[in-house]
ChimeraX commands (.cxc) that place a marker at each C-alpha (Angstrom):
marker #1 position -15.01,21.97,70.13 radius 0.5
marker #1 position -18.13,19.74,71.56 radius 0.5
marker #1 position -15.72,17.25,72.40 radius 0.5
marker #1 position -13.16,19.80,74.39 radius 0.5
marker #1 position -16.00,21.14,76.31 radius 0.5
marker #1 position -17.56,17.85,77.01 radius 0.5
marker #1 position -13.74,16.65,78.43 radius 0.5
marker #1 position -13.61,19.60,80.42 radius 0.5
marker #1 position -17.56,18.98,82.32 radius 0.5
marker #1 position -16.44,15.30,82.46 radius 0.5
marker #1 position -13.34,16.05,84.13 radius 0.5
marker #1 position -15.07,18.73,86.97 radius 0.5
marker #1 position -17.38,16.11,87.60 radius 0.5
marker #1 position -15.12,13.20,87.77 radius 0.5
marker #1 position -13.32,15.35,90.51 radius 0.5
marker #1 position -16.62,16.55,92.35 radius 0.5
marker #1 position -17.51,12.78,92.36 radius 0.5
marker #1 position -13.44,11.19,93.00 radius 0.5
marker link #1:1,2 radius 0.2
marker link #1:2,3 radius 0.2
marker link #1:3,4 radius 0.2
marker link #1:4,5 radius 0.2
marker link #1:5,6 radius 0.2
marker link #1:6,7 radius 0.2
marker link #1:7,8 radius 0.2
marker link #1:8,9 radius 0.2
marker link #1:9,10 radius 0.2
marker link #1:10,11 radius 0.2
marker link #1:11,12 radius 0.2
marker link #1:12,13 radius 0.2
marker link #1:13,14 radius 0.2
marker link #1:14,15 radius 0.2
marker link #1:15,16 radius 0.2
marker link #1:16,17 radius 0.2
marker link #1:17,18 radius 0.2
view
């Protein structure tokens, strides 16, 4: 679950960032 939430936060700020 940690792990699916964490891809999801990296993932918003991957595209805030790219």
């Amino acid at each position: 679950m940690f792990g699916y939430l964490h891809s999801i936060l990296f993932a918003t700020i991957r595209t805030v960032w790219f």
